[in-house]
C-alpha positions as CSV (number, residue, x, y, z in Angstrom):
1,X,22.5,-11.0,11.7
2,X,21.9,-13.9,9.2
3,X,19.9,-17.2,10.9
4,X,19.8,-20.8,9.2
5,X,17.0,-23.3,9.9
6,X,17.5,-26.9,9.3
7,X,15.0,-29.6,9.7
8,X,16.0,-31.0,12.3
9,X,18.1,-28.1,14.1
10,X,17.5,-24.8,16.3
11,X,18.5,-21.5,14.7
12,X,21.9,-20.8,14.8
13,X,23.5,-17.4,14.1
14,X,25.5,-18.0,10.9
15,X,27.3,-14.6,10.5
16,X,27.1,-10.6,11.3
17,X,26.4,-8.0,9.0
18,X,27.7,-4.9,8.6
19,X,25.6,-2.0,10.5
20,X,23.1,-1.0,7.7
21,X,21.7,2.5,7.3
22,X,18.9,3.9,5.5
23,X,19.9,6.3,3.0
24,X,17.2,9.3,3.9
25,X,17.0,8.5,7.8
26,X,15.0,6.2,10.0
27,X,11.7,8.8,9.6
28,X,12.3,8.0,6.1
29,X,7.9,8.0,4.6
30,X,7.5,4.1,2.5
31,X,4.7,2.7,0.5
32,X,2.7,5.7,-1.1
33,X,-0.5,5.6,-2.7
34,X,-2.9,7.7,-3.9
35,X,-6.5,7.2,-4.9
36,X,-9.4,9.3,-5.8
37,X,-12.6,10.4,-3.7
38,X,-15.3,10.6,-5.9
39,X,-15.0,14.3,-5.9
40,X,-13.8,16.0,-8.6
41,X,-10.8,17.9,-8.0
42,X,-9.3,15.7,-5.2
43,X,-6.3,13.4,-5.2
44,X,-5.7,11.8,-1.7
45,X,-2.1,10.5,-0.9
46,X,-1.0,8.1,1.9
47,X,2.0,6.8,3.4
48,X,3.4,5.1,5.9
49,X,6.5,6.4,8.2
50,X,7.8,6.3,11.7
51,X,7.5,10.3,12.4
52,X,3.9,10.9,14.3
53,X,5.3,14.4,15.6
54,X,3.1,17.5,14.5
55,X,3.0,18.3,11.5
56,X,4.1,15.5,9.7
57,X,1.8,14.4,7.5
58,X,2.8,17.2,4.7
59,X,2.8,16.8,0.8
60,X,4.3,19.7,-1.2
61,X,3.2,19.7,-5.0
62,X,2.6,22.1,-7.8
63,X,0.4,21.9,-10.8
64,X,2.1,21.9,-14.4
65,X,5.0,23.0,-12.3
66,X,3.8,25.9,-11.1
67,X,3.8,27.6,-7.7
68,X,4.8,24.6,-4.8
69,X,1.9,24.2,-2.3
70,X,1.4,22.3,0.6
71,X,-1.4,20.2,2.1
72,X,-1.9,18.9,5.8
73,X,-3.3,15.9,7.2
74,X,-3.2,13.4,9.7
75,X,-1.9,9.8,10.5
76,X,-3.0,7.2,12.6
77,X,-1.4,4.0,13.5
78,X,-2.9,0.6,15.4
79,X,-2.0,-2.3,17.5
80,X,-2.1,-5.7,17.5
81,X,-5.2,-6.2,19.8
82,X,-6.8,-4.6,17.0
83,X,-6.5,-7.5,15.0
84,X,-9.4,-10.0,15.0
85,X,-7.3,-13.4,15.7
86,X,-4.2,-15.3,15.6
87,X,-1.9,-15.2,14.1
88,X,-2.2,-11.2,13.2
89,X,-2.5,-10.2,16.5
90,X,0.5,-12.1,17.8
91,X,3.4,-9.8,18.3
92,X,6.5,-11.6,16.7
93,X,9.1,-10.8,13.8
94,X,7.2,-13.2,11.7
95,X,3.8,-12.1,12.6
96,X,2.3,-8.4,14.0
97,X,4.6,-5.7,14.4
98,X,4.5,-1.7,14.7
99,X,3.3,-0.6,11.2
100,X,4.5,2.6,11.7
101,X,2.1,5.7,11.1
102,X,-0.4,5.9,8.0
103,X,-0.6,9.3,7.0
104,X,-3.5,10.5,4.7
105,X,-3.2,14.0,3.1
106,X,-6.5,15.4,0.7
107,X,-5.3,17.7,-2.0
108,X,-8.0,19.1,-3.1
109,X,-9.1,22.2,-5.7
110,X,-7.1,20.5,-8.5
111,X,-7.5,21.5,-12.3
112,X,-8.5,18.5,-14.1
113,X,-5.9,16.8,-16.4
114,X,-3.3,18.8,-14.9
115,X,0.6,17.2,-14.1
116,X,0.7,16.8,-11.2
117,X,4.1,16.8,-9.3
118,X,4.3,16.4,-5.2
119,X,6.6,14.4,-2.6
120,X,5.4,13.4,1.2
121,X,6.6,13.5,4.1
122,X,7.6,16.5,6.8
123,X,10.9,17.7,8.8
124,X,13.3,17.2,5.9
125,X,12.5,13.5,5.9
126,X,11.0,13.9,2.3
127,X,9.9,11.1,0.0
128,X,11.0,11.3,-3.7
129,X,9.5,13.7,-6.0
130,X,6.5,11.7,-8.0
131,X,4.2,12.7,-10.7
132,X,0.3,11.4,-11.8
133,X,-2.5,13.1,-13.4
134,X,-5.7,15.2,-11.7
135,X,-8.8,13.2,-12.5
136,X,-10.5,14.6,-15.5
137,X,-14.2,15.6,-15.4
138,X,-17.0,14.0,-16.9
139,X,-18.5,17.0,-18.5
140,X,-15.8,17.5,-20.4
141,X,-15.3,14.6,-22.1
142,X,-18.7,12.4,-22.1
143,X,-17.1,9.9,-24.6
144,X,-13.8,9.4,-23.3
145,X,-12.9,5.5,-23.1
146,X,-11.6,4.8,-19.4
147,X,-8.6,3.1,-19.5
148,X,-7.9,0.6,-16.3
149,X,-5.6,-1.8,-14.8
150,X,-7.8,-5.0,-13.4
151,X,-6.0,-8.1,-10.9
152,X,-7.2,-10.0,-8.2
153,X,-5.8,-12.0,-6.3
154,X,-1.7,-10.8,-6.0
155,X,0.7,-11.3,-3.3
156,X,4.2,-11.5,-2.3
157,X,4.2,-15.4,-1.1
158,X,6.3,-17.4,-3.4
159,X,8.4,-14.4,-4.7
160,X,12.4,-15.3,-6.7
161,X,15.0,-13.1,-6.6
162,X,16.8,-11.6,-10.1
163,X,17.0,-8.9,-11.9
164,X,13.5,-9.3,-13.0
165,X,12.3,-11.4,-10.3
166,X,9.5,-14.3,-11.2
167,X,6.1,-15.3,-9.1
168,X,3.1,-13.4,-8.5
169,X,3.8,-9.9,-7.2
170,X,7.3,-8.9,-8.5
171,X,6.5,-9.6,-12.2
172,X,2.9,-8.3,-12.2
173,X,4.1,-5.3,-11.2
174,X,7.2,-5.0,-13.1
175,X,4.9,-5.4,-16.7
176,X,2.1,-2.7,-15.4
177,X,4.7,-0.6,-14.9
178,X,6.3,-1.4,-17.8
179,X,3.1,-0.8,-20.0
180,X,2.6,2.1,-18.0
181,X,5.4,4.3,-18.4
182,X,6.0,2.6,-21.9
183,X,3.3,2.0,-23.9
184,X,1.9,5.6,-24.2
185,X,-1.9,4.3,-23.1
186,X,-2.8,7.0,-20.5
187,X,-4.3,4.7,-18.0
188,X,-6.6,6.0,-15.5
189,X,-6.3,4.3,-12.0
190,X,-5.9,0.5,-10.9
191,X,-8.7,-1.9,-9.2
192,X,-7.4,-4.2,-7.4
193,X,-10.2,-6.6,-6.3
194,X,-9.1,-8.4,-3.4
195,X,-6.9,-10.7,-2.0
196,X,-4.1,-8.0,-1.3
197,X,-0.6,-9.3,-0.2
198,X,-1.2,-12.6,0.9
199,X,0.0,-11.3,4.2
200,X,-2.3,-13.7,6.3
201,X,-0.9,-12.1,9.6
202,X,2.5,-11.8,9.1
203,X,3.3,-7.9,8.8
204,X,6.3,-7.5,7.0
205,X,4.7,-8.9,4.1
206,X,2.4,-5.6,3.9
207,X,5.1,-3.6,4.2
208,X,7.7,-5.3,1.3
209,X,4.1,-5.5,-0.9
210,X,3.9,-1.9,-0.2
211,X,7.2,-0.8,-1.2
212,X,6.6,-3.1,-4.1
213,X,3.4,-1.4,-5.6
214,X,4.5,2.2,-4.9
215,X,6.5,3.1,-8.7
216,X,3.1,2.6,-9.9
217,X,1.0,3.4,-6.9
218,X,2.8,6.9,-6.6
219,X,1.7,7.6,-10.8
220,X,-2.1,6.3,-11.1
221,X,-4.6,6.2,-8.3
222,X,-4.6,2.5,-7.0
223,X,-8.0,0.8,-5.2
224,X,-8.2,-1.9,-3.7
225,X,-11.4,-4.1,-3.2
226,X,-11.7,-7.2,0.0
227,X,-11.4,-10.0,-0.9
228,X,-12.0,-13.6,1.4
229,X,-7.9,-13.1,2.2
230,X,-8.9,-9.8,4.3
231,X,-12.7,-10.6,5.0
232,X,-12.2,-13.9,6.3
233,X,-12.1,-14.8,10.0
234,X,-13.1,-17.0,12.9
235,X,-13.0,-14.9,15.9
236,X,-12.7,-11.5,16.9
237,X,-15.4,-9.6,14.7
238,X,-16.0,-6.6,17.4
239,X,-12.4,-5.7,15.7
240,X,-13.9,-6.0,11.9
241,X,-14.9,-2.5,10.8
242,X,-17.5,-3.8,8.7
243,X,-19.9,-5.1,11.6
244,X,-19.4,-8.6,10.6
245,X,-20.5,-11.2,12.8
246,X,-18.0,-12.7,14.7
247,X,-17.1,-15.8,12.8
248,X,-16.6,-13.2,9.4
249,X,-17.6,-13.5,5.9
250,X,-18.8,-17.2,5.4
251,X,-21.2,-17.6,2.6
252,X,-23.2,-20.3,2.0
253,X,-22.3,-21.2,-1.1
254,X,-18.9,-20.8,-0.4
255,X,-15.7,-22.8,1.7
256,X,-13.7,-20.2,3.4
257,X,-12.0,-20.9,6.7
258,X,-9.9,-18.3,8.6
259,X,-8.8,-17.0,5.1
260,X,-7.3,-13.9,6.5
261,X,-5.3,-15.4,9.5
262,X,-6.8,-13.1,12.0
């Protein structure tokens, strides 16, 4: 169903699309990430997907494509009343919606610098296959430089459409993973240092900024830092997972408001 919004009128059902279908199934897993522990030898990957039954947090991978293991895990999921304030915790298209289940797998007992080839997912609903690098160890190479991407600040708001599409997110993302499957730099892992999104309590915006990160979330570990745009809020703080007081992160020498939108 397509809607238009005028000014001055109500929304009015313009036309009716065709049914559309997703290619690998409703259950299909979106959005992967991985990221390091601090450990060496571990790689953790996450997910998001409808599918909560048992067993079906699952990644199968294989080191320098050799024999296909598999590692287990768990998801979790949460609701709107978990949110701090409005608008986040207002159930809407627009605003909060069911995000699914997050499913977190540890792979663990990796060879360092080994390729590292795996999918996600469980009951034939199977992600694409992906490949990154184990994290190599300090003690073997004390003098190796660390190569990084470093952003702040990056969100989907604002967003054009084209075949490489222009504003914040989309062509950020586009050149790092153009310099990163391209430029033959073997890059490390990503920081991102806050201000994720943009979402400011409107879901679906997490979820099309997740599917936009995940070529190059899937291939280099990705962390994130928070930023005022997640830290920020007015009310709820027994729902913040930092122990922030109930008004949120409002420094002094700062002039944040409800940054995060609840």
């Amino acid at each position: 169903r397509y809607l238009a919004m005028r000014r001055t009128e109500a929304l009015k059902r313009e036309a009716i699309s065709e049914p559309v279908e997703f290619v690998r199934g409703v259950d299909e897993p979106q959005q992967g990430r991985i990221s390091l522990t601090g450990s060496p030898g571990e790689v953790r990957v996450m997910w998001v997907s409808t599918d909560n039954s048992e067993g079906s947090s699952l990644v199968e991978y294989s080191e320098n494509d050799e024999v296909m293991k598999t590692a287990h895990g768990s998801c979790h999921t949460y609701q709107a009343s978990d949110m701090c304030g409005s608008p986040a915790n207002q159930t809407s298209a627009m605003k909060f919606r069911d995000p699914g289940y997050i499913h977190d797998v540890l792979l663990t007992g990796l060879q360092p610098e080994k390729k590292i080839k795996y999918r996600f997912g469980s009951n034939g609903n199977w992600s694409p296959y992906f490949t990154t690098t184990s994290p190599p160890r300090e003690e073997h190479h004390p003098e190796r430089p660390v190569h990084l991407f470093v952003f702040g600040d990056l969100g989907e708001w604002r967003s054009a459409a084209g075949a490489v599409p222009g504003g914040r997110a989309y062509t950020t993302m586009w050149r790092i993973e153009k310099d990163l499957f391209e430029s033959g730099t073997p890059y490390d892992m990503l920081l991102h240092v806050g201000d994720i999104s943009y979402a400011r309590g409107k879901a679906y915006q997490w979820e099309q900024f997740g599917a936009n990160i995940q070529p190059v979330s899937t291939a280099i570990p990705y962390h994130v830092g928070i930023g005022n745009h997640e830290y920020d809020h007015t009310s709820g703080g027994v729902n913040d997972p930092s122990g922030a007081a109930s008004t949120g992160f409002h420094p002094k020498w700062g002039n944040y408001g409800d940054d995060s939108d609840g």
